[in-house]
C-alpha positions as CSV (number, residue, x, y, z in Angstrom):
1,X,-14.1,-37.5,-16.4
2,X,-16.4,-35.0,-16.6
3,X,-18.3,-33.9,-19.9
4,X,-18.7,-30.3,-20.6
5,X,-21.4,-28.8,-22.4
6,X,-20.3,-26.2,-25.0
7,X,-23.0,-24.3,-25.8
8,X,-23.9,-21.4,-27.7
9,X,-27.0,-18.3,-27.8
10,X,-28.5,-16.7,-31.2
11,X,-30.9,-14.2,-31.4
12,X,-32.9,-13.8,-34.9
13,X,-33.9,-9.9,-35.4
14,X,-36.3,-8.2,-37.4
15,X,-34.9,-5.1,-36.9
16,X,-34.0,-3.2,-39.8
17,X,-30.4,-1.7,-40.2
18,X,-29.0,1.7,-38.9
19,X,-26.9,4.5,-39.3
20,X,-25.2,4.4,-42.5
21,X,-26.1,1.2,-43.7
22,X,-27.3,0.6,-47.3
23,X,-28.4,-2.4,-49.0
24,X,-26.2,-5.3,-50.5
25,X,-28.8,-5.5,-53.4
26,X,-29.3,-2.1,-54.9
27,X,-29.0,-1.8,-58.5
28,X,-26.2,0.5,-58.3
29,X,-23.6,-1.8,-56.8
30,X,-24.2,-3.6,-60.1
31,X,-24.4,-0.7,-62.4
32,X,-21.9,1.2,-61.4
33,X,-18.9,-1.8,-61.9
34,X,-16.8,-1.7,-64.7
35,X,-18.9,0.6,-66.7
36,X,-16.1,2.4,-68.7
37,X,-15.2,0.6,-71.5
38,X,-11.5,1.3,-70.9
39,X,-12.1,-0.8,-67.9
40,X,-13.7,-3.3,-69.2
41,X,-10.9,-3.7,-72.0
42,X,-8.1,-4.6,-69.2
43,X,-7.2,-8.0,-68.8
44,X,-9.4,-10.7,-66.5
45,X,-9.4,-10.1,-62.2
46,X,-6.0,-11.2,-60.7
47,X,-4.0,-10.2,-63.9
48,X,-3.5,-7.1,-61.8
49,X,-2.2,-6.9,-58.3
50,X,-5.5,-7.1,-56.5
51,X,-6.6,-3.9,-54.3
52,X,-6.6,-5.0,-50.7
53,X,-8.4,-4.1,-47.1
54,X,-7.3,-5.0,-44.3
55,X,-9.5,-4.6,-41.1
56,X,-9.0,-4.9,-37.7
57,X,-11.0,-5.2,-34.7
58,X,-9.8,-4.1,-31.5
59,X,-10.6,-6.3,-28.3
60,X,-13.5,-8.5,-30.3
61,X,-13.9,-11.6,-28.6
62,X,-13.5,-15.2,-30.3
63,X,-17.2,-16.1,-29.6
64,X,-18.5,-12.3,-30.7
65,X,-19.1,-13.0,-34.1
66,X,-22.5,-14.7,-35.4
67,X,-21.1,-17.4,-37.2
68,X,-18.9,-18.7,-33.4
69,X,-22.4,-18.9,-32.3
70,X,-22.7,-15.4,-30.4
71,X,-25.8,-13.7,-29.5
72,X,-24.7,-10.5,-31.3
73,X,-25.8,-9.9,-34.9
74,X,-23.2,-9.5,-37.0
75,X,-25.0,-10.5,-41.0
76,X,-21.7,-8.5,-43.0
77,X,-19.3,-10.7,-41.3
78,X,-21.4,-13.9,-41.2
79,X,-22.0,-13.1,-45.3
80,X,-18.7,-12.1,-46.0
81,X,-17.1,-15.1,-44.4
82,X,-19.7,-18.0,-45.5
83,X,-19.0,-16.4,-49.5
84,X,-14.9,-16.4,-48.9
85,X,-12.4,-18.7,-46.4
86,X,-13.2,-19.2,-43.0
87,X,-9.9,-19.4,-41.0
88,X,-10.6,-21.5,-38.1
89,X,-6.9,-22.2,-37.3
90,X,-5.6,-18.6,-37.1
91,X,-3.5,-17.0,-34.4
92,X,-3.1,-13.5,-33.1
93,X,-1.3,-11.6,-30.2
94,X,-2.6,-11.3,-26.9
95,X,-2.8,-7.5,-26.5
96,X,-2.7,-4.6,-28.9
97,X,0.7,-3.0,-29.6
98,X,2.3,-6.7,-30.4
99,X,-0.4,-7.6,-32.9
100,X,0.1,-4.7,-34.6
101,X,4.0,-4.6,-34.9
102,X,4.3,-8.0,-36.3
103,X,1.2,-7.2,-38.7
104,X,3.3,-4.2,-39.7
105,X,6.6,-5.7,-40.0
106,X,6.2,-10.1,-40.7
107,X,8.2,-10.1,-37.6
108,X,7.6,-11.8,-34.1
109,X,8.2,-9.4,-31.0
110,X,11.3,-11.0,-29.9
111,X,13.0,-9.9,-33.3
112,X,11.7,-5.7,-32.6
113,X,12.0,-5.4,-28.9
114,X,8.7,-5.0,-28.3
115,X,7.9,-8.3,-26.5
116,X,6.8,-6.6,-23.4
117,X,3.3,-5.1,-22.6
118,X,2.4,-2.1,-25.2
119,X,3.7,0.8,-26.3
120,X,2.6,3.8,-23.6
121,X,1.9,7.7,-24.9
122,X,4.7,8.9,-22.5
123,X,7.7,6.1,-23.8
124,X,10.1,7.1,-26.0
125,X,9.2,4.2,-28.3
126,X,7.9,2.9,-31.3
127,X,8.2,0.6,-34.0
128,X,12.0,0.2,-34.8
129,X,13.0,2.5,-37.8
130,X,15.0,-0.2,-39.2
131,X,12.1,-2.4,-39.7
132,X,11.2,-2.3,-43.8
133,X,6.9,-2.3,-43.3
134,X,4.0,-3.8,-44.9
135,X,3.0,-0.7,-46.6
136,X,6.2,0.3,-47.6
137,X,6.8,-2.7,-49.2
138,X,3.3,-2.3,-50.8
139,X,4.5,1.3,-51.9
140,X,7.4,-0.1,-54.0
141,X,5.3,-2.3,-55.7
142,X,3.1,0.4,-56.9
143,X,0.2,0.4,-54.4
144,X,-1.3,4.1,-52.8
145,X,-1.5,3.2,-48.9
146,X,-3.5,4.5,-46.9
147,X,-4.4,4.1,-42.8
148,X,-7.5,4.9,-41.1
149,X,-8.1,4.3,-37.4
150,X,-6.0,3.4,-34.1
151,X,-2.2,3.0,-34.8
152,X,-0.6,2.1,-31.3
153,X,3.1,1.9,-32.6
154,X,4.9,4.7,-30.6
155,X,4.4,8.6,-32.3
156,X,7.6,10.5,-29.9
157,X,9.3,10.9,-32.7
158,X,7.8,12.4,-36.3
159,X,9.7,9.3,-37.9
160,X,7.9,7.2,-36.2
161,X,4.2,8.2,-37.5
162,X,1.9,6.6,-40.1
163,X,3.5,8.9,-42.6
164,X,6.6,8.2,-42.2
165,X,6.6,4.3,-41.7
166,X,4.7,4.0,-45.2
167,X,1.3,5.3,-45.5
168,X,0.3,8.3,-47.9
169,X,-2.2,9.0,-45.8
170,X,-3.8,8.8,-42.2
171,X,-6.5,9.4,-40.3
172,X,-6.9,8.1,-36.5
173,X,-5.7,8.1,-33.7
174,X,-1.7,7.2,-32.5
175,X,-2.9,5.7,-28.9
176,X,-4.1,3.0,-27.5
177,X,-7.6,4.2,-26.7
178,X,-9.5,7.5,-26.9
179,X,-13.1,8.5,-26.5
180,X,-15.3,7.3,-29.5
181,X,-16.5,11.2,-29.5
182,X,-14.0,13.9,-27.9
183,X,-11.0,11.2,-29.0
184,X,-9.6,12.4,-25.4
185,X,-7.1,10.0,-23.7
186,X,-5.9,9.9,-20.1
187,X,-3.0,8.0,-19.4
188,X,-3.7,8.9,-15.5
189,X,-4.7,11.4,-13.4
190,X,-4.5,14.7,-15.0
191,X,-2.4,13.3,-18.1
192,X,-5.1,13.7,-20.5
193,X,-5.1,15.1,-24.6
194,X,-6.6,14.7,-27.4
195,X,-5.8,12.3,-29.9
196,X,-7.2,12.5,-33.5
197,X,-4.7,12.9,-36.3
198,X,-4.9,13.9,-40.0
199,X,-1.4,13.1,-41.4
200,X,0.7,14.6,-39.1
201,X,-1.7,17.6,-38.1
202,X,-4.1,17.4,-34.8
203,X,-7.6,17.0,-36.2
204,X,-8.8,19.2,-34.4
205,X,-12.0,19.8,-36.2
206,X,-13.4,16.3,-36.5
207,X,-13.8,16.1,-32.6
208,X,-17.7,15.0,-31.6
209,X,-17.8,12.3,-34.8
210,X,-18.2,8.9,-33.5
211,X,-15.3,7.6,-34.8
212,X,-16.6,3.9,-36.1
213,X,-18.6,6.5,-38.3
214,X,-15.8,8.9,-39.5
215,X,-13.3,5.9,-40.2
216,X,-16.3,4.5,-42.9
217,X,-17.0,7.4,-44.4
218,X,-13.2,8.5,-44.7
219,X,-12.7,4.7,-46.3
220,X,-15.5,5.7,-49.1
221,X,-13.9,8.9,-49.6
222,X,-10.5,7.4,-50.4
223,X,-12.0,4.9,-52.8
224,X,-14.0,7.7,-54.4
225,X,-11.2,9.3,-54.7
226,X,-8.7,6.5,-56.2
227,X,-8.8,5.4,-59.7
228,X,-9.8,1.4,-59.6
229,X,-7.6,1.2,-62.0
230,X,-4.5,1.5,-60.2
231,X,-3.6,-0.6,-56.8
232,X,-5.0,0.7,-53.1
233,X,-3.9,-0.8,-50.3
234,X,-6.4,0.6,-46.6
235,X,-5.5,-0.4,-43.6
236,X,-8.6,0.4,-41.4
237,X,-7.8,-0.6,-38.3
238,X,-11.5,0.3,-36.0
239,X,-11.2,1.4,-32.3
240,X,-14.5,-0.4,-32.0
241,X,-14.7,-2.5,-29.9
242,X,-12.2,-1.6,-27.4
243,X,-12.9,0.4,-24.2
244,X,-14.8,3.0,-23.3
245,X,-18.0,1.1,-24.2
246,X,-19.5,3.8,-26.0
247,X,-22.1,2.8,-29.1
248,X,-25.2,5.3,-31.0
249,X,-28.6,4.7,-28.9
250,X,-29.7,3.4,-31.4
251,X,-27.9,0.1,-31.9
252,X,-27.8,-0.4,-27.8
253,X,-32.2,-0.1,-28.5
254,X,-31.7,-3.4,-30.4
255,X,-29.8,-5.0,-27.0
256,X,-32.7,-3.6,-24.7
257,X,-33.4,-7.3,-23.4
258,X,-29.9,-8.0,-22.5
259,X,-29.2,-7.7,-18.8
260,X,-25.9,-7.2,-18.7
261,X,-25.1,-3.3,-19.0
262,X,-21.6,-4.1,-20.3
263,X,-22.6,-6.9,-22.4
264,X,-25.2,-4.8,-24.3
265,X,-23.4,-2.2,-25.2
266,X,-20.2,-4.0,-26.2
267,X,-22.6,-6.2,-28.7
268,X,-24.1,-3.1,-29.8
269,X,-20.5,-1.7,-30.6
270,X,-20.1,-5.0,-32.7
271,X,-22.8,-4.8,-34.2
272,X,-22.3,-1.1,-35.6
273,X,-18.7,-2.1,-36.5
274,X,-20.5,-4.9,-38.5
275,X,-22.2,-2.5,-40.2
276,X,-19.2,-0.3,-41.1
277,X,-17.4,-3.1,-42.8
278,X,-21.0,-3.5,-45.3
279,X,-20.6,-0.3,-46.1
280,X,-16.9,-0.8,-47.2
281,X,-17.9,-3.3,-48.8
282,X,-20.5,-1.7,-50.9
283,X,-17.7,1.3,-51.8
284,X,-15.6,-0.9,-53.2
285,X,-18.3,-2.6,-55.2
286,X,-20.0,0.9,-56.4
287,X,-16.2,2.3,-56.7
288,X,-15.4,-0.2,-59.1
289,X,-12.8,-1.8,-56.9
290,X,-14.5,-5.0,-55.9
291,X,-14.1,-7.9,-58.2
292,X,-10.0,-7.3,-58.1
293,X,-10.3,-7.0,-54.4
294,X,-8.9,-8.9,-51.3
295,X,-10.2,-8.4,-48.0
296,X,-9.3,-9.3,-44.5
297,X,-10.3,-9.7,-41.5
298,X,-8.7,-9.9,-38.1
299,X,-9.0,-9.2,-34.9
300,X,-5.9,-8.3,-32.9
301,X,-6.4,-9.9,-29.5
302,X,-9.0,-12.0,-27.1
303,X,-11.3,-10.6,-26.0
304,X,-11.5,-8.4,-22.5
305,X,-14.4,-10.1,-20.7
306,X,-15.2,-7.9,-17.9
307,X,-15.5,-5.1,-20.4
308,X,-18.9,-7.3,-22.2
309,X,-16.2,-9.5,-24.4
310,X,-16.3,-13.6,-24.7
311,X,-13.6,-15.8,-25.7
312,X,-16.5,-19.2,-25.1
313,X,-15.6,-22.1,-25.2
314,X,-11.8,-20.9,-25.3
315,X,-9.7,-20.5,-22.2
316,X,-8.7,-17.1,-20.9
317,X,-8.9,-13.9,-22.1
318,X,-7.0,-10.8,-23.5
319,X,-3.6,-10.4,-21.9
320,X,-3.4,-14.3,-21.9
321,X,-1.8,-17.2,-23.6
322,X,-4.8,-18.9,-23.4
323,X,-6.2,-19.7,-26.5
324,X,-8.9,-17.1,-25.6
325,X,-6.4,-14.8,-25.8
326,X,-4.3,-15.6,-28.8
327,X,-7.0,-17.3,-31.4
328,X,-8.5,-14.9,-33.4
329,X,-11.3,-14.5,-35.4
330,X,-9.9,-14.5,-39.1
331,X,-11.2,-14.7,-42.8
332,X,-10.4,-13.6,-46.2
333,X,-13.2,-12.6,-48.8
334,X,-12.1,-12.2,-52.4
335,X,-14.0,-12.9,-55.9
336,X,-10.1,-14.2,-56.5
337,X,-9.9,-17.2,-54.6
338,X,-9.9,-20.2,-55.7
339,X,-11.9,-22.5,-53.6
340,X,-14.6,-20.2,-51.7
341,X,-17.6,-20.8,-49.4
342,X,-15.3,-23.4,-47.0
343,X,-13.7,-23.5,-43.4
344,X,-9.8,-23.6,-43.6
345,X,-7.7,-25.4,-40.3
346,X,-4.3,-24.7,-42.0
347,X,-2.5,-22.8,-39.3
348,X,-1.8,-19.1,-39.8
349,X,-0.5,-16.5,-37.6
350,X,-0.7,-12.8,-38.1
351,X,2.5,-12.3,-39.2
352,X,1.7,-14.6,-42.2
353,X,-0.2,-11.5,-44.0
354,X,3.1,-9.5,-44.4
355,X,4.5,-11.8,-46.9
356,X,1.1,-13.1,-48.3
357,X,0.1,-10.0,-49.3
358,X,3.2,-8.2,-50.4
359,X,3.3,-11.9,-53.1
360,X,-0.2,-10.9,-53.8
361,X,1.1,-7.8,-54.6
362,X,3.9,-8.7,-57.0
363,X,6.4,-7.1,-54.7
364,X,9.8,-8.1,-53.8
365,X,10.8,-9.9,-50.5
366,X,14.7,-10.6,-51.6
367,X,15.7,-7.5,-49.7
368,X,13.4,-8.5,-46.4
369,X,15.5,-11.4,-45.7
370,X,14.1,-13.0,-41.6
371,X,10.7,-12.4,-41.5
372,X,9.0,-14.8,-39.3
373,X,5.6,-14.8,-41.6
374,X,5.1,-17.3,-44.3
375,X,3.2,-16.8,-47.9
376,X,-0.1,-18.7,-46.9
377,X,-2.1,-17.5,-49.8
378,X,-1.5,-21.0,-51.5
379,X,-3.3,-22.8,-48.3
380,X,-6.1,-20.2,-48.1
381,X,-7.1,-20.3,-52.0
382,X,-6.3,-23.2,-52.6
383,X,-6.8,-25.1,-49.8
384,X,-3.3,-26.1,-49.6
385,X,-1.2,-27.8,-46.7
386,X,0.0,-24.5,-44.7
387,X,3.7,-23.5,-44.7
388,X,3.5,-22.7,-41.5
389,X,4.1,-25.5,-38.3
390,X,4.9,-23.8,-35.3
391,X,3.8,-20.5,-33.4
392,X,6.2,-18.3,-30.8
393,X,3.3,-16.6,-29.3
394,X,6.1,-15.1,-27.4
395,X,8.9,-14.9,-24.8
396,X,8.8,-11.8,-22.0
397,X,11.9,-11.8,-20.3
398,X,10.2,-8.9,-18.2
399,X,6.9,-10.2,-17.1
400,X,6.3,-11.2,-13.6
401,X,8.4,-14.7,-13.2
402,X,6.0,-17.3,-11.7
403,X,6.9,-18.0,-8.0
404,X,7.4,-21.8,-8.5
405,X,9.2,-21.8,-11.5
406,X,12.5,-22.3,-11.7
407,X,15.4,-24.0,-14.3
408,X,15.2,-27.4,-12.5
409,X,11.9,-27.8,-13.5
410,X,12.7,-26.8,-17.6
411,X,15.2,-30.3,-17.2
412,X,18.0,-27.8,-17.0
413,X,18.1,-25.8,-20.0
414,X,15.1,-23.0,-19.8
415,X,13.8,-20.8,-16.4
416,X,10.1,-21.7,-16.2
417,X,9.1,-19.0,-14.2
418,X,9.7,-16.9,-17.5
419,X,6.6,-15.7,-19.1
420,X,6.6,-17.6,-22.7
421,X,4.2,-19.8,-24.9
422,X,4.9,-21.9,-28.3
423,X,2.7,-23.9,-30.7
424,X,4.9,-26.7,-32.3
425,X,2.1,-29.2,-34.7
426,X,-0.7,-30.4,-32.6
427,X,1.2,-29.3,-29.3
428,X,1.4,-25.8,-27.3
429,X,3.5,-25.1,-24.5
430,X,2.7,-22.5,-21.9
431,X,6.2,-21.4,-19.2
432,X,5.4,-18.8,-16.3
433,X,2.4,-17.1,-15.5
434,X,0.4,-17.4,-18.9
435,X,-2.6,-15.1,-17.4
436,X,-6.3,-15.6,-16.3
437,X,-7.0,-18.9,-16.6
438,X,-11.0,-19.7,-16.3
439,X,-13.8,-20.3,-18.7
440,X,-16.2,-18.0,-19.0
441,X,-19.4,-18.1,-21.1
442,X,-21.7,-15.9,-22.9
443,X,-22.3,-13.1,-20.2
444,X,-26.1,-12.2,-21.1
445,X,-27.8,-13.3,-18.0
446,X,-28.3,-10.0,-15.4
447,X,-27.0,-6.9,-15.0
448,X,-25.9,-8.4,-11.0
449,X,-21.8,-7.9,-11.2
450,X,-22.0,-11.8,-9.3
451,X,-23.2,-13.1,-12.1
452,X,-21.0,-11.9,-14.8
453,X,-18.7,-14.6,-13.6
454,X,-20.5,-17.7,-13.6
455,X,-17.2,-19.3,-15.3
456,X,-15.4,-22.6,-14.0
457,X,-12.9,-21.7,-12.2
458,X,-9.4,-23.6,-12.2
459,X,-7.9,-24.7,-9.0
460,X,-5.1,-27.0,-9.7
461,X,-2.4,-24.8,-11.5
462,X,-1.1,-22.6,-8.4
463,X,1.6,-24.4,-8.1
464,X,2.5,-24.9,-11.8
465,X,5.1,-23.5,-14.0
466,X,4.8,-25.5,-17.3
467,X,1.8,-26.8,-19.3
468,X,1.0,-29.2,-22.3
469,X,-1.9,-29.2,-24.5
470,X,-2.4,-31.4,-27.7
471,X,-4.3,-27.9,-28.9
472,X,-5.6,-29.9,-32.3
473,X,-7.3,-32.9,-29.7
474,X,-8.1,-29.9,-26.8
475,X,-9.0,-26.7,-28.3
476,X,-10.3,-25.6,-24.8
477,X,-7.4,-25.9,-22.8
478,X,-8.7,-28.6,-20.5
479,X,-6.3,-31.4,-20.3
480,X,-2.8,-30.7,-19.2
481,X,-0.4,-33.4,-20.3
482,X,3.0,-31.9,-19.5
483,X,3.1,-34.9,-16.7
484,X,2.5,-37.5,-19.0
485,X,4.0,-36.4,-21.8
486,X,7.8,-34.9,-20.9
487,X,9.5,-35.6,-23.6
488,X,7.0,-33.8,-25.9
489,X,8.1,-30.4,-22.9
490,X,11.5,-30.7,-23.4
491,X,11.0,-30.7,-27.1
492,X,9.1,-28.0,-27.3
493,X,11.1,-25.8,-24.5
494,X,14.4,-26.7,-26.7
495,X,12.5,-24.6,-29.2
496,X,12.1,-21.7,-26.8
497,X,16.1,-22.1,-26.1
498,X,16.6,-21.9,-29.8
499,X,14.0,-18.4,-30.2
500,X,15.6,-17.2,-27.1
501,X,18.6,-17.1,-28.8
502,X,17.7,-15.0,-31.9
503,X,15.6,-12.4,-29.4
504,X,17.0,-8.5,-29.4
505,X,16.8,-6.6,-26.0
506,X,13.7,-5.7,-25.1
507,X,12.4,-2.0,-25.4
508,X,10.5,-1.1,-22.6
509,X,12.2,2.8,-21.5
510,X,10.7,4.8,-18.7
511,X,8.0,7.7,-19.4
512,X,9.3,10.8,-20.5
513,X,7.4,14.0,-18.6
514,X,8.3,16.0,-21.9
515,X,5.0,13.5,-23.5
516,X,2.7,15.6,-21.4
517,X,-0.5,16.8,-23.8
518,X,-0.3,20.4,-22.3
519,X,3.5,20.7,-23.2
520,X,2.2,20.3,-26.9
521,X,-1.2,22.0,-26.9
522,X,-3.0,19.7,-25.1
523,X,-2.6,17.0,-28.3
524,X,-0.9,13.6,-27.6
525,X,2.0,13.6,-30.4
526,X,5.6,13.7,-31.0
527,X,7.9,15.5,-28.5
528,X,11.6,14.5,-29.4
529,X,13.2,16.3,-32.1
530,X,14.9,14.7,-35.2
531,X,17.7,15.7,-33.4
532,X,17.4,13.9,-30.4
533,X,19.0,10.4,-30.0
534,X,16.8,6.9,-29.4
535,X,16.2,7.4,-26.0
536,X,16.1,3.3,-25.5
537,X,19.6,1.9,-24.4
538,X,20.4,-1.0,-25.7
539,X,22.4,-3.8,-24.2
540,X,22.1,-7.1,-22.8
541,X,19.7,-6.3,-20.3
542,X,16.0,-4.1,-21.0
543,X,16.0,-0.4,-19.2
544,X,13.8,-1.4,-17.0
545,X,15.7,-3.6,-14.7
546,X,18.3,-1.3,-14.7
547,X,19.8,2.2,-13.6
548,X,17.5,2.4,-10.5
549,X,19.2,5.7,-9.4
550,X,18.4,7.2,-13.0
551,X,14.9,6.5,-12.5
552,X,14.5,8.2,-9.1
553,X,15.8,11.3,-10.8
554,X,13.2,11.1,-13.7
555,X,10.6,11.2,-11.0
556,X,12.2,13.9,-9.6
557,X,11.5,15.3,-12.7
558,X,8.0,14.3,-13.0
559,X,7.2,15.4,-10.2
560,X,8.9,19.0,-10.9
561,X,6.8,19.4,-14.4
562,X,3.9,18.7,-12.4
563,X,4.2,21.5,-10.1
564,X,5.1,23.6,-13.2
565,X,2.2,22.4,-14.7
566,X,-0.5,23.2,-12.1
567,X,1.0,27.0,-11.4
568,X,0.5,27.4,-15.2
569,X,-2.9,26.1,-15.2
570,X,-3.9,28.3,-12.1
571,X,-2.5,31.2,-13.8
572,X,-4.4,30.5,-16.7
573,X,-7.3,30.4,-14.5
């Protein structure tokens, strides 16, 4: 059996911080803490509901941090998590739009309809308006909310923006991804508009602001702003580091060495996201905020590797159910904790924060009966046994069935060509086409495309359907034991059945030409009235695989506003 060498690259740098960076150790992050003596008359940390952050990285890669052994500097995060609770055990969605739903609402995607793909700026869509959300809950326990950065949870509708789904306030952008400077977004050829929001008004007037840099400095301004004395909750979700790779000279100087274009300017990206995350952190210290604080930190997905991410030594990438694309980088840093300064392996998935830290909160659950998450706040302070012992990553009735799957080979009772992965214990199960499937290391070699993949590539699973992984034994995905072990499948693909059976249809509608930027000033945003109905039919069978003749028609239609479109522009001309 062969013996694989997992290996990892550091790089020590004198190089003195950047941009907007200022100094864990100036005497004002002492001095100005609890200097009014009203404050420092109320009752010990934690005897109030603790002010929390929440921040999330977009497309950071398992092995991009510096404490997973990466070659990009990343001192806030490597501090931040040696002095709070490592969690090494912690689980994620594969792509963007499912993360954040089920971060939003405790719930996994088969129980909001959005278990396919992502949410696209032309679908009627977003985040069901019967769903109760994080900050909402957070609202009725007395907490100011607030959102700053990339909210990718469907905007056609004014009810379905940041305002309306719980936050008092919002800066960012309602798509997927948008230039770090203009904040344009194309969503094809000639379907491009700009997408930077205040509330529910364009933002017109912040274009040219890279936007790692205006999400910090809106973050101070909030806490600046708030009284410490009452509860903030800040969801700052960063663009960084997804596509377009797009980072200030100045942190791509620090890279110069690196060979890979794409590499060094997606670690430069990190790096200045580290950096915006030590300034928050020194707000809520020179704010007053920090010692009743909690902190988090997530990433939402794998990481994209041809786009300078790594998921080393974990299999796969974004998009997949490959560990590399569903283990995230995850920790919690709080003067309230318990235990501090260790590594946790109690499992955790991201719908776990929705009722951790709505209990942190003193808020009420009762009336959210069937969420999915669990209050792990016990097992990360305490170091606890976890709540939690199983995972659906997810089932996608819609994805591309795998050619040699079939219900024979599920022993009668579940269609393995269906796209759908589960973590039951030590044991994960994967049923379809789970995604890319190599190994990829560090890519810091050359700048020669060739090189980029100097992975291990996997040869015997064209012909599969099913696999089995003792994940706790095989982190890395190496050693399929779905042939050996097929009682532990059927087990596990019972527990698919039993999911499969509490799933909601799927809400996947087709593009709506009235989304078009130029029909709204040349600003993604909402385009359906108040008035109008949900668009999404429901039923026992998504839109998509339905009502083929309806579909002709709408690109009929496209193609009509097209034309319009370009007379208009010609005219304008």
């Amino acid at each position: 059996m062969a013996v694989y060498a997992l290996t990892g690259f550091s790089l020590v740098s004198l190089l003195s911080f950047g941009y907007l960076s200022w100094d864990w150790m100036k005497p004002s992050l002492v001095a100005d803490v609890a200097t009014d003596p009203v404050e420092k008359s109320l009752p010990p940390a934690f005897a109030r509901p603790p002010h929390i952050v929440f921040i999330l990285t977009d497309d950071q890669g398992y092995h991009d941090v510096g404490y997973h052994g990466s070659d990009i500097q990343t001192p806030t995060l490597d501090r931040l998590a040696a002095e709070g609770v490592k969690l090494e055990n912690y689980y994620i969605q594969p792509i963007c739009t499912p993360s954040r739903s089920q971060l939003i609402t405790g719930r996994y995607q088969i129980h909001t309809g959005l278990q396919h793909s992502i949410i696209r700026p032309r679908q009627p869509n977003c985040l069901p308006l019967d769903q109760v959300t994080l900050p909402q809950k957070l609202q009725e326990a007395g907490y100011s909310t607030h959102m700053v950065g990339k909210w990718h949870l469907g905007f056609y509708k004014k009810e379905c923006l940041p305002t309306r789904r719980g936050f008092d306030t919002f800066l960012g952008s309602l798509t997927g991804n948008v230039d770090y400077y203009t904040y344009d977004n194309c969503d094809g050829p000639g379907v491009c508009g700009y997408d930077l929001h205040e509330g529910e008004d364009v933002a017109w007037d912040q274009s040219g602001k890279y936007s790692t840099f205006l999400y910090t400095q809106r973050v101070s301004k909030i806490l600046a702003s708030h009284s410490p004395k009452e509860p903030i909750f800040i969801y700052v979700a960063f663009q960084a580091v997804h596509t377009p790779l797009q980072s200030p000279k100045e942190y791509i100087y620090r890279y110069r060495s690196m060979g890979n274009v794409a590499r060094r300017k997606y670690a430069a990206m990190v790096t200045c996201m580290d950096e915006a995350v030590k300034n928050i952190t020194w707000a809520l210290k020179k704010y007053g905020y920090y010692d009743n604080s909690v902190i988090v930190f997530s990433t939402d997905n794998g990481g994209q590797t041809f786009s300078g991410g790594s998921n080393w030594p974990l299999r796969g990438r974004k998009g997949t159910y490959w560990e590399g694309g569903v283990r995230g980088i995850g920790f919690v840093h709080s003067p309230l904790i318990k235990r501090k300064r260790r590594t946790s392996w109690a499992l955790v998935h991201i719908t776990d924060w929705y009722p951790t830290l709505v209990s942190l909160a003193r808020g009420n659950l009762s009336n959210v009966p069937g969420l999915d998450g669990y209050n792990v706040w016990p097992a990360i302070s305490e170091g606890k046994e976890s709540p939690r012992t199983e995972i659906l990553h997810n089932i996608d009735p819609l994805y591309n069935h795998a050619k040699y799957g079939s219900l024979e080979d599920g022993f009668g009772i579940w269609n393995t060509a269906v796209q759908a992965s589960i973590r039951v214990g030590e044991w994960k199960l994967l049923t379809g086409d789970p995604g890319y499937s190599d190994w990829i290391p560090p890519q810091t070699l050359t700048n020669f495309p060739g090189s980029w993949w100097n992975l291990e590539r996997l040869t015997d699973g064209l012909r599969k359907s099913v696999w089995l992984f003792n994940i706790t034994a095989d982190p890395y995905e190496r050693y399929d034991l779905s042939d050996q072990r097929p009682d532990v499948v059927r087990t596990l693909l019972m527990r698919l059945v039993h999911y499969n059976r509490t799933a909601i249809p799927v809400r996947y509608p087709a593009e709506n030409p009235r989304a078009h930027p130029d029909f709204n000033g040349g600003a993604w945003g909402p385009w359906a009235s108040e008035e109008d109905g949900d668009e999404w039919e429901g039923g026992g069978e998504p839109l998509k695989s339905r009502n083929k003749k309806k579909k002709c028609k709408i690109c009929k239609l496209r193609s009509f506003f097209r034309k319009l479109n370009t007379r208009l522009m010609s005219n304008r001309i």
